[in-house]
C-alpha positions, 0 to 999 in steps of 0.5 A, a space after each residue: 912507248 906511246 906515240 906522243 913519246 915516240 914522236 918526241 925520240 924522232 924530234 930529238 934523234 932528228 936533230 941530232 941527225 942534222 949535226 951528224 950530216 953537216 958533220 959528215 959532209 965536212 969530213 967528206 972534203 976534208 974541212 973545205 966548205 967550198 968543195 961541197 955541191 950544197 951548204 953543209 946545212 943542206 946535207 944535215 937536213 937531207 938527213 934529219 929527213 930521211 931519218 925522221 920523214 919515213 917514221 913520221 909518216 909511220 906513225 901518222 898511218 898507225 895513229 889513224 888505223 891502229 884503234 881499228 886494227 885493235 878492235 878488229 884483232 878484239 873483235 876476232 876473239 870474242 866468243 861466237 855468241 858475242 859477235 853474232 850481237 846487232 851493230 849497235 850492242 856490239 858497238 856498247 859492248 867494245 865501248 865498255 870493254 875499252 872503259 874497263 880498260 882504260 880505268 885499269 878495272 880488269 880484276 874488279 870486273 869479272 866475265 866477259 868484259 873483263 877478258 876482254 879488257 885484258 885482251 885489249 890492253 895486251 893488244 894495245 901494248 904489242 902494238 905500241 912495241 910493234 910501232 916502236 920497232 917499226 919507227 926506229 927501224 925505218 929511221 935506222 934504214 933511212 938514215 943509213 942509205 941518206 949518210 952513204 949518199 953524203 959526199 961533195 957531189 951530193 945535190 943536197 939543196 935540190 932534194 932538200 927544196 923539192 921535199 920541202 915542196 912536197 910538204 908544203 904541197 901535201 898540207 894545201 891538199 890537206 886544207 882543201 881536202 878537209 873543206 871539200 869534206 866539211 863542205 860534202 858532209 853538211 850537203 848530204 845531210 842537208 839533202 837528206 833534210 830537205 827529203 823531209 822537209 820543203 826548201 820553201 817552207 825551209 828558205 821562206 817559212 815564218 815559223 821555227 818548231 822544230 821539236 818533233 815528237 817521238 810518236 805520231 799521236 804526241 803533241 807537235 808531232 810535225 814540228 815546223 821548220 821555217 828558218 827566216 826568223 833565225 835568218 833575221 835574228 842573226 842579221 839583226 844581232 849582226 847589225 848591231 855588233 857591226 855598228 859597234 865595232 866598225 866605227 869603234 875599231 876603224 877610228 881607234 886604228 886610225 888614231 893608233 895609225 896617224 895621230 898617236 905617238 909611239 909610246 901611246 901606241 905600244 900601250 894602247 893597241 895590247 890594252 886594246 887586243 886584250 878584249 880578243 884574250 876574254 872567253 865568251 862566256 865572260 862576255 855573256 855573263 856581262 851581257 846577261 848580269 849587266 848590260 841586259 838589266 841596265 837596258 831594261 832600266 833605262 827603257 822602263 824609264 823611258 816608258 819603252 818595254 825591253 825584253 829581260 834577253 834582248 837583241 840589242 844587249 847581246 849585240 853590244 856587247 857582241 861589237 865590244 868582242 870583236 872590236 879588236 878584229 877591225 882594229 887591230 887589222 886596220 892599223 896593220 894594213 893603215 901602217 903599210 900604206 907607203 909612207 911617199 902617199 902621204 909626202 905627195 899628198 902634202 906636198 900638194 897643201 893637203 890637210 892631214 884629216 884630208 890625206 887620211 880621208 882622200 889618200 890613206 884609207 882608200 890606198 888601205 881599203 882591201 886590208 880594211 874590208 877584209 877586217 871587216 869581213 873578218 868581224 861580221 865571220 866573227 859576229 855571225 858565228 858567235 853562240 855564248 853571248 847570244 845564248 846568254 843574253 839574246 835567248 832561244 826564242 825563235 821570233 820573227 821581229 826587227 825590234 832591238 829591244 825583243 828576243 831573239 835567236 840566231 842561226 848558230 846558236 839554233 845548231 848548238 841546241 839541235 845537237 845537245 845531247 843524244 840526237 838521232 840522226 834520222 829525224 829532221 829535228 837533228 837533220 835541221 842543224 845541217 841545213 842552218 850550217 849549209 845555208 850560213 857556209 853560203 853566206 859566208 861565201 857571198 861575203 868572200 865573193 863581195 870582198 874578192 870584188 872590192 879588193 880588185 878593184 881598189 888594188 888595181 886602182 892604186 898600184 
């Protein structure tokens, strides 16, 4: 049995569980609810978790180990010259072994991948039995000791919370774990990186070449590493999304929040949600097939030179994709507004152009920066549509109309294909990341500050 099926047996055999406990809770007071420490519902989850919580649990420790244990079983019974073979042949030989196996290609193959493909499978096979027999065996032990403790007296609703609690406690740990390692892993191959190359001529150098060559008598051998012509692509195509999609969004929110009558706004705001349903690639084609030549026709034009990739094509239509980000927050955080604001503010002869200026939108602002906040997260991590419209060159200019770069769409091309890990070439992608995690940030920090100090302003 696989362990997507497996868990779908506990799924089901749980719920059937939590019937069985109310079941049993009223039959252990004969029908009278009121004589029962807990709800009988109370009693049904107690025992849809002693019997799904432990198999559970089971099965996530075998999903994260039992590849490992395979291969180390596997690994035991290749011959003696096989596992005398460097890390990395070994590691291409376990690699085919697994294909053969996978593919089911045991008898098209013959010599010592096709043993072992056999091995593997039988391997894999006892320890999906084995993973069976354990999870059902757990769920039979907890579900037979959680259905004897059942009875009036049982404090089911305590026991329920308190596992709730340890939950919900044990996914936080699991989001704060993964940031601290998200956060470890880009600082470690950062320092790495910086080993190799200066934080000043990383930070504040105006060339980006990072293309290092194999041996030391080839042609750009050195490479160069100045990321500021990255920092000010990605500020430059930020800028431009921004100024789209921050006037764009706020007024399409405040004419869906304060001016448009019901039905209007039950047909506009999922016209207007959908720009956030389109794949990126689709923008970038737009950009690229579309806006980027209208652009250049209409500089020509003008007499003004407009690169085939420009900055200003792929930030327009950048602010388009995340007009939905400011929009759609700010009419949810303009709705919550308390509606007595608004009574008191005419109440006191106000306009209504002068409560949404004086009254509305600063009693929103928290809500509103933080939508803000969660565009610019949006248009400084965006890739597609700068790969497709911006381009790859790495030029140091505040010129909308040239092409440009950003710090992500860098990380992409760094990291294409088989890289090794020990030159700074590849190194480069975690010192960009590191250093876009600490913008990120700042952005945080600014906006912590705003909120408190509107949010106290207007509680």
């Amino acid at each position: 049995m696989t362990p997507l099926a497996l868990l779908a047996v506990l799924l089901v055999v749980s719920s059937a569980a939590y019937r069985v406990g109310r079941r049993r809770a009223l039959a252990s007071v004969g029908g009278n609810a009121r004589r029962l420490h807990s709800l009988p519902g109370y009693h049904g989850v107690y025992l849809a978790l002693w019997c799904g919580l432990p198999a559970l649990l089971l099965l996530a420790a075998w999903v994260a180990l039992d590849d490992q244990v395979v291969r180390w079983a596997l690994v035991g019974d290749l011959p003696a010259e096989a596992r005398a073979l460097p890390a990395a042949e070994l590691e291409l030989l376990l690699g085919d072994v697994e294909n053969v196996a996978a593919a089911g290609a045991t008898e098209a193959t013959s010599g010592l991948v096709a043993a072992a493909a056999r091995r593997y499978r039988e391997y894999r096979q006892q320890s999906r039995l084995l993973l069976g027999v354990a999870a059902f065996a757990l769920f039979a032990a907890g579900g037979t000791l959680a259905f004897r403790r059942i009875g009036a007296r049982l404090p089911a609703i305590y026991r329920v919370e308190r596992a709730v609690r340890a939950l919900l406690f044990t996914g936080s740990l699991i989001a704060v774990l993964t940031t601290v390692g998200i956060v470890l892993s880009l600082l470690f191959e950062a320092l790495r990186f910086f080993r190799l190359v200066s934080p000043v001529e990383f930070l504040f150098g105006l060339q980006w070449s990072p293309q290092t060559a194999m041996r030391a008598d080839q042609v750009g051998s050195s490479g160069a590493f100045g990321a500021v012509p990255l920092f000010t692509g990605t500020l430059l195509i930020s800028t431009i999304a921004m100024a789209v999609a921050v006037p764009v969004g706020l007024l399409s929110a405040i004419f869906m929040a304060e001016y448009a009558r019901p039905r209007v706004r039950n047909l506009l705001k999922p016209l207007l949600e959908i720009l956030a349903g389109i794949p990126t690639v689709v923008y970038g084609f737009f950009a690229a097939l579309t806006v980027a030549p209208a652009l250049r026709g209409l500089g020509e034009s003008m007499g003004l030179v407009v690169a085939s990739e420009s900055a200003l094509a792929a930030g327009l239509v950048m602010g388009v994709m995340i007009i939905p980000f400011v929009s759609s927050l700010s009419d949810d955080v303009l709705n919550a507004v308390p509606r007595g604001l608004r009574e008191a503010s005419y109440g006191l002869g106000a306009t209504k152009a002068e409560t949404i200026t004086r009254v509305v939108i600063p009693a929103a602002l928290p809500g509103i920066v933080g939508s803000v906040l969660l565009a610019v997260s949006r248009a400084i991590g965006e890739t597609m549509i700068v790969v497709m419209a911006a381009g790859l060159a790495a030029n140091l200019t505040f010129d909308p109309l040239a092409s440009v770069t950003t710090v992500t769409t860098q990380i992409v091309t760094l990291l294409v294909g088989d890289q090794e890990f020990d030159s700074a070439k590849t190194l480069s992608a975690f010192a960009l990341g590191l250093v876009l995690f600490a913008v990120t940030l700042v952005f945080n920090v600014v906006a912590l500050h705003v909120v408190r100090r509107y949010r106290e302003q207007y509680e």
